[in-house]
KEKE-3310 file (N, C-alpha, C; in steps of 0.2 Angstrom, whole numbers, plus 5000, padded with zeros to 4 digits):
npx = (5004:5011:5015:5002:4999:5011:5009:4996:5001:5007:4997:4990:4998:5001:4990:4990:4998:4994:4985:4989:4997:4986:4981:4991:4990:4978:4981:4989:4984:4976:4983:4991:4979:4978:4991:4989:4980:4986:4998:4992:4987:4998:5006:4997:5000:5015:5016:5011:5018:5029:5024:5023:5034:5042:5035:5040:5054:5053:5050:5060:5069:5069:5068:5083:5086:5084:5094:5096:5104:5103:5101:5105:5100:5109:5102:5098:5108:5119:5135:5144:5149:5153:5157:5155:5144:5128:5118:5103:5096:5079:5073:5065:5060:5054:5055:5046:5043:5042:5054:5058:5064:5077:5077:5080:5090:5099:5099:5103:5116:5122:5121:5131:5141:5142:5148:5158:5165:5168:5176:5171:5166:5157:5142:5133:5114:5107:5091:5081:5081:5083:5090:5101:5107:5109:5117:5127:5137:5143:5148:5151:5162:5157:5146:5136:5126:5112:5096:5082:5065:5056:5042:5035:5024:5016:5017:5025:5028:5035:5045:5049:5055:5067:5076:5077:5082:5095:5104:5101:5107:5120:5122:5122:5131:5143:5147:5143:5139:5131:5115:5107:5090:5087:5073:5057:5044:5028:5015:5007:4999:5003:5015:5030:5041:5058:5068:5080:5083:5089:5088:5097:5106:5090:5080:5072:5059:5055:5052:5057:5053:5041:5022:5017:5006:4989:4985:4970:4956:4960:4969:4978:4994:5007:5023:5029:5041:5053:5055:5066:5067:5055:5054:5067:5060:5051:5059:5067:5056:5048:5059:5059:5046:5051:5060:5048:5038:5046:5047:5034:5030:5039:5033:5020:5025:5030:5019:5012:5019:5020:5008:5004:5013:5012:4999:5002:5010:4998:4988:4998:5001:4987:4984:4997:4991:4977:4986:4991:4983:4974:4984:4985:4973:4973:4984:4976:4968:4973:4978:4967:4961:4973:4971:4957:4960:4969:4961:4952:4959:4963:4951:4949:4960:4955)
npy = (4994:5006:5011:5014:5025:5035:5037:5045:5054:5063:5064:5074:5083:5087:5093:5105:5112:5114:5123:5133:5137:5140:5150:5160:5161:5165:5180:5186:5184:5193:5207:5206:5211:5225:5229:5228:5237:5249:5247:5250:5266:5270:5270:5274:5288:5288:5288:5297:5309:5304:5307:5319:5324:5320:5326:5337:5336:5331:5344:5354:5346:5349:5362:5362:5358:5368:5376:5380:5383:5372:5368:5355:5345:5339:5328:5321:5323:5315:5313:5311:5301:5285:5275:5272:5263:5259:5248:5246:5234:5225:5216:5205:5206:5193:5177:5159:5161:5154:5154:5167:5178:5173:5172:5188:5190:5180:5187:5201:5195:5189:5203:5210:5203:5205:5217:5221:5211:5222:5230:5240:5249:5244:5247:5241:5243:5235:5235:5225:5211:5198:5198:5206:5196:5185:5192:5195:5183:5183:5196:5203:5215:5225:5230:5244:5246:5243:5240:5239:5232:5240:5246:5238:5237:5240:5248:5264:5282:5291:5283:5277:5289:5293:5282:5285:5298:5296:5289:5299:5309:5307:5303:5316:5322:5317:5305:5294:5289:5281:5274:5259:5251:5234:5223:5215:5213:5216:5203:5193:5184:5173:5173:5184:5197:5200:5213:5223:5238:5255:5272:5283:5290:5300:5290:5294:5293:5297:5293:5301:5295:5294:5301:5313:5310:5318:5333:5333:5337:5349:5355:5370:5374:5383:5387:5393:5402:5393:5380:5369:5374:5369:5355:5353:5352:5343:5329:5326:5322:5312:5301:5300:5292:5280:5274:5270:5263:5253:5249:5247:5235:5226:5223:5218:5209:5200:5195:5187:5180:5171:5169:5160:5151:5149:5141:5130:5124:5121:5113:5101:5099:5093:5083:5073:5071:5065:5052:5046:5047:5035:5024:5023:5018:5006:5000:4998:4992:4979:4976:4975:4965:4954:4952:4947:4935:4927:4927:4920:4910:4905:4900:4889:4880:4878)
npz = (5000:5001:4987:4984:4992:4990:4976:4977:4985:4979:4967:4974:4975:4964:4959:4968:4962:4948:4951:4954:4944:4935:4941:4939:4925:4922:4928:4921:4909:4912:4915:4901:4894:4898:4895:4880:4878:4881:4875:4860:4862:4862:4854:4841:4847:4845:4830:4827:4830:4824:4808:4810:4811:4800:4790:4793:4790:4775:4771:4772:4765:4754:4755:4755:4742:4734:4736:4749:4763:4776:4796:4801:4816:4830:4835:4822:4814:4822:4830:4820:4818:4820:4832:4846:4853:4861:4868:4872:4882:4883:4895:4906:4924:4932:4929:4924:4910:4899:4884:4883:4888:4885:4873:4868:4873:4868:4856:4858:4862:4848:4843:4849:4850:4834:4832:4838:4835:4821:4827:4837:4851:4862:4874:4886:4891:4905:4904:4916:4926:4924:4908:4911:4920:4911:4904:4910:4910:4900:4896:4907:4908:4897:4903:4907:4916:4925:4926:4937:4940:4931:4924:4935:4942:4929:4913:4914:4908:4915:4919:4909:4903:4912:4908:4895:4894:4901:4891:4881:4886:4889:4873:4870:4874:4868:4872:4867:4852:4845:4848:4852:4854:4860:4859:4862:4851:4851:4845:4846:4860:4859:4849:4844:4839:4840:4840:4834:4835:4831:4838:4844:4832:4829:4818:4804:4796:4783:4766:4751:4740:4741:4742:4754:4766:4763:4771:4782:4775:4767:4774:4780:4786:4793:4804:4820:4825:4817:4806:4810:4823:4830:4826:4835:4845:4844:4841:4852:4859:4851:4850:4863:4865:4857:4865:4877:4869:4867:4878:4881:4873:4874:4889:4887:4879:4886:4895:4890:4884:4896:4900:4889:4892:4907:4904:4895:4906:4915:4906:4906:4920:4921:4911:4917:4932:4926:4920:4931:4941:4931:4933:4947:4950:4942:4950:4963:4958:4957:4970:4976:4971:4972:4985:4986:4980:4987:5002:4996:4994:5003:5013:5003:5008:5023)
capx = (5000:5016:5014:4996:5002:5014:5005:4989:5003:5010:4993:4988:5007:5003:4983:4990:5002:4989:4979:4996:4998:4978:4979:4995:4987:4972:4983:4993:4979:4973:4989:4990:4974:4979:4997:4988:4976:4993:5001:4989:4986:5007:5008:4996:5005:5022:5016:5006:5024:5033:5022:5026:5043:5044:5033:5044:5062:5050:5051:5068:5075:5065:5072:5089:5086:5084:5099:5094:5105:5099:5107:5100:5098:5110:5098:5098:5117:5123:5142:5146:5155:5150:5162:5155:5136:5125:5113:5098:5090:5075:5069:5059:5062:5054:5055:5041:5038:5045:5061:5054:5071:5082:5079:5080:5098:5101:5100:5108:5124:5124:5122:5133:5146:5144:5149:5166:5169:5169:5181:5167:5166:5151:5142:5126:5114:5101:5083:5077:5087:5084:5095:5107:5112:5111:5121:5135:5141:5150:5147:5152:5166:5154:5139:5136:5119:5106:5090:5076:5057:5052:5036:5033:5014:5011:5024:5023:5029:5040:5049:5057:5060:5071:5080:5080:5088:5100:5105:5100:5114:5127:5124:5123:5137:5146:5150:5139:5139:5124:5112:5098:5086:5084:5067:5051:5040:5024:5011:5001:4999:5007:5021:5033:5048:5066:5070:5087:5082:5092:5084:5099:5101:5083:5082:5068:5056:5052:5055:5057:5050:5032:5022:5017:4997:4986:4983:4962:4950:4966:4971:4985:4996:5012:5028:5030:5048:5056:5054:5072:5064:5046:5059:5073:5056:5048:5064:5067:5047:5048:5064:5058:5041:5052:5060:5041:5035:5050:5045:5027:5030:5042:5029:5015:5025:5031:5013:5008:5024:5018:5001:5005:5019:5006:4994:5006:5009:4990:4987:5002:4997:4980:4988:5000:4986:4975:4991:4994:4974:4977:4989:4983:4967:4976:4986:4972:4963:4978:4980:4962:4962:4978:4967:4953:4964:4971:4955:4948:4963:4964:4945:4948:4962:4951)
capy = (5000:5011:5013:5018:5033:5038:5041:5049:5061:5065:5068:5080:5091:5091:5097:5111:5115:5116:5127:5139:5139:5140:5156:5163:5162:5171:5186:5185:5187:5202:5209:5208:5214:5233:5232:5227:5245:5254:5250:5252:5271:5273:5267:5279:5295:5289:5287:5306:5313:5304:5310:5328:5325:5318:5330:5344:5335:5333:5354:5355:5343:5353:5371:5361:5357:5374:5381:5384:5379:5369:5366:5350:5346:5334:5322:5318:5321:5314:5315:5311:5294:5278:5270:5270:5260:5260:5245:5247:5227:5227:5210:5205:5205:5187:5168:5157:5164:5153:5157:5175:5181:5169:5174:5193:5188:5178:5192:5204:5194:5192:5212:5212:5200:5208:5227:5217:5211:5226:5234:5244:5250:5243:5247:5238:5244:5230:5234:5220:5209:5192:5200:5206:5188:5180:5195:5196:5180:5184:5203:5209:5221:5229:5232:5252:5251:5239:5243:5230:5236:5246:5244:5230:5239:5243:5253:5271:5287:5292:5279:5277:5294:5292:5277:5290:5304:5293:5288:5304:5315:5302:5303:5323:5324:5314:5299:5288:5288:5276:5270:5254:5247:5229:5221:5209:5217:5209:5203:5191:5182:5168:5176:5191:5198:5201:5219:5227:5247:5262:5276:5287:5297:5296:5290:5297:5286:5300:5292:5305:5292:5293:5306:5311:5308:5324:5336:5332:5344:5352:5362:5374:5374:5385:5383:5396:5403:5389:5373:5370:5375:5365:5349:5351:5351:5337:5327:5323:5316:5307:5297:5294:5288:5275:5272:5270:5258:5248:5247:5242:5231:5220:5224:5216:5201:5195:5193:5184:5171:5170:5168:5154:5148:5142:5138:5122:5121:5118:5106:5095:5096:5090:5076:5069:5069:5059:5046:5045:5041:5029:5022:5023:5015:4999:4998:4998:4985:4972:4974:4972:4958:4950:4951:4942:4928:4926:4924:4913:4902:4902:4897:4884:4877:4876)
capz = (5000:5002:4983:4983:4995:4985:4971:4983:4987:4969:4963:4978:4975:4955:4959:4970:4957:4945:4954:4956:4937:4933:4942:4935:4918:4922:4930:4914:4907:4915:4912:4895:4891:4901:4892:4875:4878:4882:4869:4856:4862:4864:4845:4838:4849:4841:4824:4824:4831:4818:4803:4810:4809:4793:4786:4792:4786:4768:4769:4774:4761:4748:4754:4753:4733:4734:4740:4757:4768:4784:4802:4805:4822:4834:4835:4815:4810:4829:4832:4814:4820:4822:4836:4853:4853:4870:4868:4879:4882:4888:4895:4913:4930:4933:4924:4921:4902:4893:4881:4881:4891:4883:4865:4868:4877:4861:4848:4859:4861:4841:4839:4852:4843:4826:4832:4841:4826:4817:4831:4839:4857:4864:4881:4888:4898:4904:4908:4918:4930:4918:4903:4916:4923:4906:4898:4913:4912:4896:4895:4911:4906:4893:4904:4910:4919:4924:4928:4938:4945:4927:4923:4937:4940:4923:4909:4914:4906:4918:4921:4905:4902:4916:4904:4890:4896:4904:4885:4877:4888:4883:4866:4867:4877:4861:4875:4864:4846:4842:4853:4846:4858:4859:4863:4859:4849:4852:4840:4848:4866:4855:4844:4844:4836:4844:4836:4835:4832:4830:4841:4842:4831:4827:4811:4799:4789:4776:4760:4746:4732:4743:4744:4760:4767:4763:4778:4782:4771:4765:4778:4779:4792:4797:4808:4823:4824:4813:4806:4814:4831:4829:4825:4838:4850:4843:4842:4859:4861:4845:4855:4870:4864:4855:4873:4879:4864:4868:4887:4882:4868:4883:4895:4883:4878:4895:4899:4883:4887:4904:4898:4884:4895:4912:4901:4893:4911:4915:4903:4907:4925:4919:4911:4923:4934:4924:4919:4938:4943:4930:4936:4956:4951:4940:4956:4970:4957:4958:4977:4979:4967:4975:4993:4985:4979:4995:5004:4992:4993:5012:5013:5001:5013:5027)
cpx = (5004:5016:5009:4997:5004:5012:5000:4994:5004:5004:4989:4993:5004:4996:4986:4995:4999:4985:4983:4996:4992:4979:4985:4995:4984:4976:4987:4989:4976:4979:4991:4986:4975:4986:4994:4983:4981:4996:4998:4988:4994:5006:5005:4999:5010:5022:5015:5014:5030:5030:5024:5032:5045:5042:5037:5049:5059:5052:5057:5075:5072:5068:5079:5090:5087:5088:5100:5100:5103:5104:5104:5102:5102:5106:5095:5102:5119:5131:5146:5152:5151:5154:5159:5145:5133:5121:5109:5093:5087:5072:5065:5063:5063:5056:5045:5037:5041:5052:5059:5063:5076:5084:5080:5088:5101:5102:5104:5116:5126:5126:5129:5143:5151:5148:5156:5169:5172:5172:5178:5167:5158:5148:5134:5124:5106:5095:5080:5081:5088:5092:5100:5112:5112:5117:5128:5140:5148:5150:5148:5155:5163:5147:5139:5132:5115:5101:5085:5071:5056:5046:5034:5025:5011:5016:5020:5029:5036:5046:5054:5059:5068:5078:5082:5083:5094:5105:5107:5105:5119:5127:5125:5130:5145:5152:5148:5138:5131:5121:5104:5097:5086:5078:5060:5046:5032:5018:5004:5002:5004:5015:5023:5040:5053:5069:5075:5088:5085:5087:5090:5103:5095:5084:5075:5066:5052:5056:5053:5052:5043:5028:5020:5010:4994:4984:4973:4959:4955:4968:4977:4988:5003:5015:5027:5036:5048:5054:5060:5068:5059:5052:5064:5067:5051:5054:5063:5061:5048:5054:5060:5051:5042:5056:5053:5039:5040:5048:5040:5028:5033:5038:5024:5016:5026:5024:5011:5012:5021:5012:5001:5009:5016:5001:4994:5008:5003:4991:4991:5002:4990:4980:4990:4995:4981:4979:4990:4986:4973:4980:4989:4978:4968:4981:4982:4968:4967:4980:4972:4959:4965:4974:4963:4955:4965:4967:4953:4952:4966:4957:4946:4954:4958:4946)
cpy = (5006:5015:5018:5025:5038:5043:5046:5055:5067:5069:5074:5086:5093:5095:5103:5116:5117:5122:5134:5140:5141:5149:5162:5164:5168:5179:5189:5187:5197:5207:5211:5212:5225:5235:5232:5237:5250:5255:5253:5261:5275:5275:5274:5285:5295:5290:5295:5310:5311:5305:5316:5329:5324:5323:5338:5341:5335:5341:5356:5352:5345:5359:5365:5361:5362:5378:5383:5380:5378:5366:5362:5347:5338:5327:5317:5317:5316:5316:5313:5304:5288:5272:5268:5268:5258:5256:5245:5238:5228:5217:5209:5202:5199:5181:5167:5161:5162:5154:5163:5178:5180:5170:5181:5192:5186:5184:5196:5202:5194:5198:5212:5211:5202:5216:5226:5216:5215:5232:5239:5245:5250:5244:5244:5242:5239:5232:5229:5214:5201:5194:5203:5201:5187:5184:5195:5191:5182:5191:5208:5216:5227:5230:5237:5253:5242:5241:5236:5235:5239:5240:5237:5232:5242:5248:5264:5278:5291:5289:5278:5281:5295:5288:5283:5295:5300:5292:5294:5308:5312:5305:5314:5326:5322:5309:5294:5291:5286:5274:5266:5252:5239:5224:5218:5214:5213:5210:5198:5186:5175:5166:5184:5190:5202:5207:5222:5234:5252:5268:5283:5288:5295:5296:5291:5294:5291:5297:5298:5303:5292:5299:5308:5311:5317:5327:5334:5340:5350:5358:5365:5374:5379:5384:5392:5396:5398:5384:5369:5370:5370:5355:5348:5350:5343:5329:5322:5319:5313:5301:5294:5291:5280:5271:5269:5263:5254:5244:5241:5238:5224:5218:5219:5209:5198:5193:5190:5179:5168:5166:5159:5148:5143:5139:5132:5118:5118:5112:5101:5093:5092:5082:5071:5068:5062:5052:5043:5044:5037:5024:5019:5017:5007:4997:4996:4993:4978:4970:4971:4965:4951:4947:4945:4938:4924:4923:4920:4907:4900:4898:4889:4878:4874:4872)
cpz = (5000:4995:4981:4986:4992:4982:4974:4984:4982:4967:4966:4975:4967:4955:4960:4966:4951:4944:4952:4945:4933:4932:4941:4928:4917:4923:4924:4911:4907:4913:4905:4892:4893:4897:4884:4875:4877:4877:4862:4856:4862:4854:4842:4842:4844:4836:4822:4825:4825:4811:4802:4808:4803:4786:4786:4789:4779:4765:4771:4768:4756:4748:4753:4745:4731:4733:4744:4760:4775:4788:4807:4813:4824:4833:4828:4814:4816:4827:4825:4815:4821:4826:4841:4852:4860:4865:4873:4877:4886:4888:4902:4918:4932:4927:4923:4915:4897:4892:4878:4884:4886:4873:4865:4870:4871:4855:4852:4859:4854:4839:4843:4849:4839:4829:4835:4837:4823:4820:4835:4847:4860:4872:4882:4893:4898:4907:4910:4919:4925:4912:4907:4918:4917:4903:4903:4912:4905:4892:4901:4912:4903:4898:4910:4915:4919:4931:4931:4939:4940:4926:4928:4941:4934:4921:4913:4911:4909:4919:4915:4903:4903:4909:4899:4892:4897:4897:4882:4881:4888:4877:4865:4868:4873:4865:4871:4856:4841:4846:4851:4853:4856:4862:4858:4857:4849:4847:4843:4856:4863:4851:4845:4842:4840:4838:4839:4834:4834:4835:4842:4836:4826:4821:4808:4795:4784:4771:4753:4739:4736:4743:4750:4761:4768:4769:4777:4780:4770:4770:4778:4785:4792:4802:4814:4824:4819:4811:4810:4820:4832:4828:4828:4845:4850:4843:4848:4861:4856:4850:4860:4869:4859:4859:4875:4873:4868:4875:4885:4878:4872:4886:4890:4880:4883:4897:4895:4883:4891:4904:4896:4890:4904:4909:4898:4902:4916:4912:4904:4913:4924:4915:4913:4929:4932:4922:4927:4942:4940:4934:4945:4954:4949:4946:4963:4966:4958:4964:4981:4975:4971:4983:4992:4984:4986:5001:5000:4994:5001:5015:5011:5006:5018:5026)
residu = (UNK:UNK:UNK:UNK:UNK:UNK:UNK:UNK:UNK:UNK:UNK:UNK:UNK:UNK:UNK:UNK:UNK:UNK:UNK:UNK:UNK:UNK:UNK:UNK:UNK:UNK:UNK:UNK:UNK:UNK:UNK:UNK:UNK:UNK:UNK:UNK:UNK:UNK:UNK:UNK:UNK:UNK:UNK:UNK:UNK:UNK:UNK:UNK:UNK:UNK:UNK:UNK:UNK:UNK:UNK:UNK:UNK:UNK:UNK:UNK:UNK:UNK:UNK:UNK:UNK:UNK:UNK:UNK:UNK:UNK:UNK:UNK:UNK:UNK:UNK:UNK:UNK:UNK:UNK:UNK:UNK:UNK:UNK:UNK:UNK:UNK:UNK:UNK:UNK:UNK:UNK:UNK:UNK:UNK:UNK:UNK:UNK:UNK:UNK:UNK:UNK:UNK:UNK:UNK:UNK:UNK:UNK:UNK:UNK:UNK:UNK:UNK:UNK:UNK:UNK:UNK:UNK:UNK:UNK:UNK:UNK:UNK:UNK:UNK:UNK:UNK:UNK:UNK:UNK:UNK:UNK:UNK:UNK:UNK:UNK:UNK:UNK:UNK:UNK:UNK:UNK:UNK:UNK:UNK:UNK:UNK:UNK:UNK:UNK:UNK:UNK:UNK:UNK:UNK:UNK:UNK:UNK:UNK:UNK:UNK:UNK:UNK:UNK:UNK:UNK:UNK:UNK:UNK:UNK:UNK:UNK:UNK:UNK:UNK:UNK:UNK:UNK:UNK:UNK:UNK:UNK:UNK:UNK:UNK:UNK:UNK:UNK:UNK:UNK:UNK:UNK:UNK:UNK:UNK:UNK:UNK:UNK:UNK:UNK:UNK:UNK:UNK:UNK:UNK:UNK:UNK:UNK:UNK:UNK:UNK:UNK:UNK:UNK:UNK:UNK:UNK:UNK:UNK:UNK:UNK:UNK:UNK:UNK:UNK:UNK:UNK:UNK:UNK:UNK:UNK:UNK:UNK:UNK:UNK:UNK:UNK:UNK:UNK:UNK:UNK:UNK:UNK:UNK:UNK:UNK:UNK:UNK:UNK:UNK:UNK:UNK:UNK:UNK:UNK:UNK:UNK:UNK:UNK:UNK:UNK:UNK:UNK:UNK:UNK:UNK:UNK:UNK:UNK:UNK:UNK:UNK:UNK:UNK:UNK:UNK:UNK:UNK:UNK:UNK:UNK:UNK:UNK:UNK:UNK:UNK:UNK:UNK:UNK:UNK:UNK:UNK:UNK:UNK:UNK:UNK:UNK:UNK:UNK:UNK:UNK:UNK:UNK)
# end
């Protein structure tokens, strides 16, 4: 009977375990669904900021055709060099989500790698204690800054600015050269993509061969002081809202690993369970089996 116990205990410890991952889904859940709102309302801000900007460097590279000369702003030419690079990895506090840590770790040490390779001075800085351990063990020398507790109630505004500035007066200060983000870009509670992006200097998605989207009911608009001025203001927000994107995009897949990632742990508790009352139940029939033999054949004795 020491057997049947056993098992009785096993399938109690894998219930209670069960329960524990059931309800780390759901909260993963709820999670998600508050960073999936956030991000959605980040994205379109970034997007309206980067239309304005595109449309001003549009009228900018038009007076240049011109003859005009323009004194485009720090934050487009940067320091005219490409040696010293500040990667900012954004990965998560905790575990339990999967190879959500592990592949953002993965592609960093590639960039990380490639830019060694090509003689480059590289500095790390890690948001989120996960990418910190996995990146010291063979990155210690090159890492600047590491960061834990962002967004751990939910991505907030302040908080990364914080990160950017910290970035953005490096690169003004021309200690940093380049600085790309790396981080999970998230698509669905299922799937997401590991992105290596440039953020300083901001780079400019005005393409010349497009046109650019008509103002609503044509309207006219004008610049106050400068286009130059209206551009070295919107700059810095256009940045850190791709600071901000990067926070939530992380924030929004870790709960989407996490999600996926209890949710295979459910089910295989719910499994192992039924294998293992199985399994109890063909054991309590062969002992109670075994008992009636034994009676029978002590009767027939007597």
């Amino acid at each position: 009977m020491a057997g049947l116990k056993e098992l009785r205990t096993r399938i109690e410890s894998i219930k209670s375990t069960q329960k524990i991952t059931s309800a780390m889904k759901m909260v993963a859940a709820s999670s998600l669904r508050k960073a999936q709102g956030l991000l959605g309302s980040s994205t379109a801000y970034k997007n309206n900021m980067q239309s304005i900007a595109d449309r001003i460097v549009s009228d900018l590279k038009q007076k240049e055709k011109n003859g005009c000369s323009v004194n485009w702003p720090q934050l487009v030419n940067g320091t005219g060099r490409s040696e010293k690079y500040l990667l900012l990895v954004f990965t998560s506090d905790r575990g339990l989500c999967g190879s959500f840590n592990a592949s953002v770790a993965k592609v960093a040490s590639k960039r990380i790698d490639e830019l060694v390779a090509q003689g480059k001075q590289v500095m790390i800085a890690c948001i989120g204690k996960k990418g910190y351990t996995i990146l010291k063990r063979k990155y210690a020398d090159k890492i600047v800054r590491d960061i834990e507790g962002i967004a751990k109630k939910g991505a907030r505004y302040d908080e990364s600015a914080a990160i950017s500035n910290y970035a953005l007066d490096d690169f003004l200060m021309e200690n940093v050269d380049i600085c790309e983000v790396i981080y999970s870009k998230f698509r669905s509670a299922i799937s997401r993509d590991i992105l290596c992006k440039q953020v300083l200097p901001v780079a400019m998605e005005y393409d010349e061969s497009q046109a650019l989207p008509e103002l609503v009911n044509g309207a006219e608009y004008d610049y106050e002081k400068s286009q130059i001025s209206v551009l070295n203001n919107i700059l810095p927000l256009l940045y850190r809202a791709s600071v901000f994107e990067a926070i939530i995009n992380t924030q929004a897949s870790e709960h989407g690993a996490r999600m996926t990632s209890m949710d295979n742990a459910t089910r295989n508790a719910k499994d192992m369970i039924s294998h293992l009352t199985l399994k109890y139940n063909r054991m309590r029939q062969n002992n109670i089996t075994t008992e009636l033999t034994e009676i029978i054949a002590g009767a027939e004795a007597l």
